[in-house]
Legacy VTK file of the C-alpha trace (Angstrom):
# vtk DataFile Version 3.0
C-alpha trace
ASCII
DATASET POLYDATA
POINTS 82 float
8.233 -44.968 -25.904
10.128 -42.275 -24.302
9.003 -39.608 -27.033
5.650 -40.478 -26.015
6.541 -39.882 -21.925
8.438 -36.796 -22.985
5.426 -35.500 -25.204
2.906 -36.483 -23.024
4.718 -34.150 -20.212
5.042 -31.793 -22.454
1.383 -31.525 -23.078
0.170 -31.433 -20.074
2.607 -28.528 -18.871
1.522 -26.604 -22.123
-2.517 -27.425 -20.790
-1.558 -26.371 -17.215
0.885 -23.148 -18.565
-2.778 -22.414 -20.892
-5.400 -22.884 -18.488
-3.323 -20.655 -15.564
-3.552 -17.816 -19.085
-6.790 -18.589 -19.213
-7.813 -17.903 -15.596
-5.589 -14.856 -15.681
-7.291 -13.362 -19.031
-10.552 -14.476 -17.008
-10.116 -12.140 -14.133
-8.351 -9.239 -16.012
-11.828 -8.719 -17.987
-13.688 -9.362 -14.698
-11.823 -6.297 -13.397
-12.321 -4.355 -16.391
-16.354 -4.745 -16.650
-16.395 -3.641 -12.926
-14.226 -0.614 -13.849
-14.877 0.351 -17.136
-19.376 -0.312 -16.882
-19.011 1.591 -13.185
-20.592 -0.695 -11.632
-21.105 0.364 -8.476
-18.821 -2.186 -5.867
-19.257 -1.471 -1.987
-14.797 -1.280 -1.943
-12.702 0.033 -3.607
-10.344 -2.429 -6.349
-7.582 -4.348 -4.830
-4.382 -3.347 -5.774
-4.998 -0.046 -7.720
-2.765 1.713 -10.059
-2.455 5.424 -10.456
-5.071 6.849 -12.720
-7.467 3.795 -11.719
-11.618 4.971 -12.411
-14.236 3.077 -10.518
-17.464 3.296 -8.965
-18.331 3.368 -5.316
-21.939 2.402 -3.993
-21.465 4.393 -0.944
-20.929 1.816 1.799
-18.461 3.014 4.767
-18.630 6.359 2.857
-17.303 5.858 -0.157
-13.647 4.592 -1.044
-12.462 7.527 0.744
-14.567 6.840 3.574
-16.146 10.414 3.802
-17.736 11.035 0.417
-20.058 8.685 -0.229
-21.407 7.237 -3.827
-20.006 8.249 -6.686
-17.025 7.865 -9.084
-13.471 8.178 -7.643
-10.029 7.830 -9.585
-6.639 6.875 -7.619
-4.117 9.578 -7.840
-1.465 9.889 -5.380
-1.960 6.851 -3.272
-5.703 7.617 -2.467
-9.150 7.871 -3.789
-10.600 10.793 -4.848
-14.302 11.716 -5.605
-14.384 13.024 -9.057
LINES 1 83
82 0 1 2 3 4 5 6 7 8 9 10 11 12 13 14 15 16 17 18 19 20 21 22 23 24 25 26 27 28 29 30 31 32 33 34 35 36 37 38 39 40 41 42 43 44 45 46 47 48 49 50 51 52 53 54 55 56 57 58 59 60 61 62 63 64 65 66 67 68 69 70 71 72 73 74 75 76 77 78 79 80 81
């Protein structure tokens, strides 16, 4: 009885530990078909990282706010219109 308590835990933490990858996996390739396609998104990525591409549809200006639409990379702590 007690291997079946301590396997039944078990599988459920390995479900929950898998389905928190899964969700994880799930937005990483969200983020990377809005970066990598360009789609156009009215802000700018949450959380960039230096060298970061994406594609701004112009609203408030562009992710600078002065540019407009267009593709911008991060570099320095800012957006910058390529």
């Amino acid at each position: 009885m007690t291997e079946r308590l301590l396997g039944s835990r078990f599988e459920k933490a390995s479900l929950y530990t898998l389905e928190r990858q899964i969700k994880e996996l799930q937005e990483l390739v969200e983020n990377l078909r809005n970066i990598i396609q360009f789609i156009p998104n009215p802000e700018p990525p949450a959380n960039p990282e230096e060298g970061m591409l994406a594609f701004s549809d112009g609203t408030n200006s562009g992710f600078d706010g002065v540019k407009g639409a267009g593709l911008y990379e991060y570099v320095g702590g800012v957006w910058v219109k390529l």
